[in-house]
C-alpha positions, 0 to 999 in steps of 0.5 A, spaced: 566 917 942 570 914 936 567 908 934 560 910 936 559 918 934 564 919 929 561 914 924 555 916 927 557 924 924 560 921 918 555 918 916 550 924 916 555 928 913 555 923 907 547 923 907 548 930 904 553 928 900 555 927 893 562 924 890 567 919 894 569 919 902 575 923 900 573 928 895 566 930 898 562 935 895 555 938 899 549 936 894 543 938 899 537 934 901 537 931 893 540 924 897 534 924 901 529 926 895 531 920 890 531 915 896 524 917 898 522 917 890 524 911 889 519 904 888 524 899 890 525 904 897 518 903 898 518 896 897 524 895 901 520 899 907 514 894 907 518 888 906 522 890 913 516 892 916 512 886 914 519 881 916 518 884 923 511 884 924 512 877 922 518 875 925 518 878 932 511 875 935 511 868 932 518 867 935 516 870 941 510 866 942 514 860 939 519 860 944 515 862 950 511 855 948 518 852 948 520 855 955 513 853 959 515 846 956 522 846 958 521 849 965 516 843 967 519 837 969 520 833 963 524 827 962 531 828 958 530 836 959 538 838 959 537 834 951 532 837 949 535 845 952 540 842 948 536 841 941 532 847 942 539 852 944 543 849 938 541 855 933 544 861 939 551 858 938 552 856 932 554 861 926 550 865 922 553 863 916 554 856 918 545 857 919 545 860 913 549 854 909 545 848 913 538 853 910 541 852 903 542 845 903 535 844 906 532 848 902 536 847 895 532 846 889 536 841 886 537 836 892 534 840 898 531 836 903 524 840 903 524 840 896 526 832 896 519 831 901 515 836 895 516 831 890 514 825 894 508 827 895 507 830 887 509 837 888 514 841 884 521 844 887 521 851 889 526 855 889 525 858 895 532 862 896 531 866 888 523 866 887 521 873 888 514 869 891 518 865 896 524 869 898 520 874 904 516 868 907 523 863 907 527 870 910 521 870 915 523 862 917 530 863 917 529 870 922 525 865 927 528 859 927 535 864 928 532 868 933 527 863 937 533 860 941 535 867 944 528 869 945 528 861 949 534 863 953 530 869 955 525 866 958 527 860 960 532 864 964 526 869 968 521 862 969 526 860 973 528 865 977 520 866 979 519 865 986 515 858 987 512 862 993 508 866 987 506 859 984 504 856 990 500 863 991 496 862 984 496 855 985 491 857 992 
């Protein structure tokens, strides 16, 4: 109740609003008004939900993929969950700086290959144009080792008497 209701309620009561956390003052649904006025909001809302519409079936579909080739038998399969599951236990911040290293647009390894082959650096992480589409990378390579985890987890918990039943 008191880490989850309690903010819960607080939090509504904000919304109607106005003036600091200790000196309250009711303001109506104007919060709620000047929100939904506002250009930048909307553009937020389309932006999020196009990160998920994005984000959410590549990184399943990536790591289903991942999981079907994991669960057959390969040579050398525990190194290869190893590679795949290094993004789930490190950090988020520690993903985040190995990104900005990769993707800077003075001595990142991404623009480096640029302008090997006569393309110009891109500012991936401050160009308004580029920014939404790395967020999108960033989101799938962060989220598709958990999603590999999943279903590599219920691949081997079928019944291999269900697939010697697809297999007749």
């Amino acid at each position: 109740m008191l880490f989850y209701v309690y903010p819960l309620l607080k939090t509504f009561e904000i919304s109607f609003s106005k003036g600091s956390v200790t000196n309250l003052k009711f303001h109506g649904i104007q919060n709620y008004i000047t929100v939904l006025s506002d250009d930048r909001f909307h553009q937020a809302l389309f932006n999020t939900v196009l990160y998920s519409f994005v984000t959410v079936p590549i990184s399943i579909a990536v790591a289903m993929a991942i999981a079907v080739i994991l669960h057959e038998k390969i040579k050398r399969q525990g190194v290869f969950e190893a590679i795949f599951l290094l993004p789930y236990i490190i950090n988020t911040v520690a993903e985040g700086i190995i990104f900005r290293i990769l993707l800077d647009p003075n001595y990142g390894i991404v623009n480096f290959f640029l302008k090997a082959i006569q393309l110009q650096p891109i500012n991936f992480l401050t160009d308004p144009n580029a920014a939404l589409p790395t967020l999108i990378v960033f989101g799938i390579w962060s989220t598709v080792s958990f999603n590999i985890i999943i279903i590599t987890t219920g691949l081997r918990t079928i019944n291999r008497q269900y697939y010697r039943m697809a297999d007749i």
